[in-house]
C-alpha positions as a Markdown table, in Angstrom:
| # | Residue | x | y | z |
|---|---|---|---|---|
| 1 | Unk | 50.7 | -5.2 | -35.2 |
| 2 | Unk | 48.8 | -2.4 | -37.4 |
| 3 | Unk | 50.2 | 1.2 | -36.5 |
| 4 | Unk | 50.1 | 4.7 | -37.6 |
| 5 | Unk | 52.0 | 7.3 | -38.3 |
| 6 | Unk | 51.7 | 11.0 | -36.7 |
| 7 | Unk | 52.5 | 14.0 | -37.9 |
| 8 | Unk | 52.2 | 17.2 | -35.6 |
| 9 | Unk | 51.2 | 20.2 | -38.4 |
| 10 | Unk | 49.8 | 22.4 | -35.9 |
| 11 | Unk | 51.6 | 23.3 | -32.4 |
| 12 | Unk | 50.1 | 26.4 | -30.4 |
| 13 | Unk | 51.1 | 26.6 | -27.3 |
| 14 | Unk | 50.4 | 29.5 | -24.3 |
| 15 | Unk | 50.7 | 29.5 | -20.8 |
| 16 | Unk | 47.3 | 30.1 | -19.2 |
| 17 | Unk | 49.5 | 32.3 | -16.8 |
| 18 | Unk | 52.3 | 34.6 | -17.5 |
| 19 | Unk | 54.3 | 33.8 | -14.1 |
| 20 | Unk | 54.8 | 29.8 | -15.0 |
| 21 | Unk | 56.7 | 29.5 | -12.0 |
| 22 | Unk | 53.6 | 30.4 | -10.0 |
| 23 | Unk | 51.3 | 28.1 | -12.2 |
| 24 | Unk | 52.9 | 26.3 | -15.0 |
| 25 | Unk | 50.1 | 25.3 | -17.0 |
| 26 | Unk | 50.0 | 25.7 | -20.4 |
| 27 | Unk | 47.2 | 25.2 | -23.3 |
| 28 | Unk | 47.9 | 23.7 | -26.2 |
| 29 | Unk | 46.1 | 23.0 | -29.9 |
| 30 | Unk | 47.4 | 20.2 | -31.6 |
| 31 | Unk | 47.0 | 18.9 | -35.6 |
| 32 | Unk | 47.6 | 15.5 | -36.3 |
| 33 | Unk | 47.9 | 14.2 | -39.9 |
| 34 | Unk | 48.0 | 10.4 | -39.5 |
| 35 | Unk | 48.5 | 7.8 | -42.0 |
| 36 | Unk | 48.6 | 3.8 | -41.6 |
| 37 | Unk | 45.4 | 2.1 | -40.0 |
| 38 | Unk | 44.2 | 5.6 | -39.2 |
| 39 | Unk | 43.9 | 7.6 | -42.1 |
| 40 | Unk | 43.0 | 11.1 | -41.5 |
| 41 | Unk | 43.0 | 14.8 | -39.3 |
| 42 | Unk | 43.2 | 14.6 | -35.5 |
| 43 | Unk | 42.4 | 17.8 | -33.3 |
| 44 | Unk | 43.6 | 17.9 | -30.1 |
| 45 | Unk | 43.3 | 20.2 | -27.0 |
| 46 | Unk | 45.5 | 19.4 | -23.8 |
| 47 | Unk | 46.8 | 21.3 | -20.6 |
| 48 | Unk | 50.3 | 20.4 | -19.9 |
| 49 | Unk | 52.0 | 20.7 | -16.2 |
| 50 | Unk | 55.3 | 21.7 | -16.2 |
| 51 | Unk | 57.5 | 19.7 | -13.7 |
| 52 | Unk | 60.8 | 22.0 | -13.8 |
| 53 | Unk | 61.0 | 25.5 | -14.0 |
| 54 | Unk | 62.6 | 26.1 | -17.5 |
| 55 | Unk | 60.5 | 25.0 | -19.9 |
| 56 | Unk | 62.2 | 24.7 | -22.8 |
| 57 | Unk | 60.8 | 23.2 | -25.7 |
| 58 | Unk | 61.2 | 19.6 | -26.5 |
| 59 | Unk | 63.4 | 18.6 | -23.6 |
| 60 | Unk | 60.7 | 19.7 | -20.8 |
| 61 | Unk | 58.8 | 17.4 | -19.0 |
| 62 | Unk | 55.0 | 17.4 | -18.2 |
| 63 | Unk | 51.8 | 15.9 | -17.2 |
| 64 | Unk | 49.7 | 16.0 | -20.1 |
| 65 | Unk | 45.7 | 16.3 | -20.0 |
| 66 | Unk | 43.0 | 16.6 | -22.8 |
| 67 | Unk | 40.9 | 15.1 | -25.5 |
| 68 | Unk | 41.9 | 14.0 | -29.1 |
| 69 | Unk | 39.3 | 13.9 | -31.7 |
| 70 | Unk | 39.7 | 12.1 | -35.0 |
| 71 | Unk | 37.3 | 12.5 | -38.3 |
| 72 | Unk | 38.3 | 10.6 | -41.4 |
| 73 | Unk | 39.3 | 6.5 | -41.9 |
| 74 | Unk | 39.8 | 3.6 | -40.0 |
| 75 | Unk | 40.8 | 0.2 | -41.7 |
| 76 | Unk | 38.6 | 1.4 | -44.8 |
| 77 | Unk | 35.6 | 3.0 | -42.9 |
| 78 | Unk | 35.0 | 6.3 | -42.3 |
| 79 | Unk | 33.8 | 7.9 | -39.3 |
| 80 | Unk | 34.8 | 9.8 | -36.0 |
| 81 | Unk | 36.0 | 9.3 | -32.4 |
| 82 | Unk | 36.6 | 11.3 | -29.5 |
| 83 | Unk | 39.2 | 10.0 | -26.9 |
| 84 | Unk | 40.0 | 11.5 | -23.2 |
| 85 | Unk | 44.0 | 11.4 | -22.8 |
| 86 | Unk | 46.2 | 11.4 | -19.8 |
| 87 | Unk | 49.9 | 11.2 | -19.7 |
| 88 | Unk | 53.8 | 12.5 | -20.2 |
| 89 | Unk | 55.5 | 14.2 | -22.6 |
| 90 | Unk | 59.7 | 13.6 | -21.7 |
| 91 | Unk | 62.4 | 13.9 | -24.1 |
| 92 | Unk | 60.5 | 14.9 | -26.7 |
| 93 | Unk | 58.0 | 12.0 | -27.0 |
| 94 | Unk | 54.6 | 11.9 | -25.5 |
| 95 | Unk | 53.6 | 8.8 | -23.4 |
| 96 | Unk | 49.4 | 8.3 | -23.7 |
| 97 | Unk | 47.2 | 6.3 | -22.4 |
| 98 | Unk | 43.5 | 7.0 | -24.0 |
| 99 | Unk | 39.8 | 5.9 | -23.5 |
| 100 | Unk | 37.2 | 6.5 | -26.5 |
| 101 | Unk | 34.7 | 8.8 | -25.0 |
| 102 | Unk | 32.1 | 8.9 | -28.2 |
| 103 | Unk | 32.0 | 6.8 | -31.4 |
């Protein structure tokens, strides 16, 4: 199986309301560096939904909704994609399922 490997270097995150326990969505921006069959930048925008109340950091759980786009390499060609994403982010890992929206 081919893979790649992620790198977050870009993490900005804000709630889109200041009382989270009233609405505990958050925004975030995401940079990916990847390396492996991808080879390349990824941008990312996603709304995360806070299941507890005390959202802290890494250990938080949340539904995760947004869109990753890719510019760069894949398996020696270069070009771009744009994928819709929906899934978790628990224990510190994020759980995705995607669909390519544009290619």
């Amino acid at each position: 199986m081919e893979k790649s490997d992620f790198k977050v270097t870009k993490w900005e995150e804000k709630a889109i309301e200041n009382e989270t326990d009233l609405f505990p969505v958050h925004t975030v921006e995401v940079e990916y560096k990847i390396s492996g069959i991808l080879e390349g930048i990824a941008y990312l925008q996603y709304l995360l939904y806070y299941l507890e109340e005390d959202v802290d950091g890494q250990q938080a759980e949340a539904r995760v909704s947004g869109f990753f786009h890719f510019k760069r390499i894949y398996k020696n060609r270069e070009g771009t994609f744009t994928a819709c994403e929906n899934g978790t982010f628990e224990e510190g890992r994020l759980n995705i399922n995607a669909q390519i929206v544009n290619a």
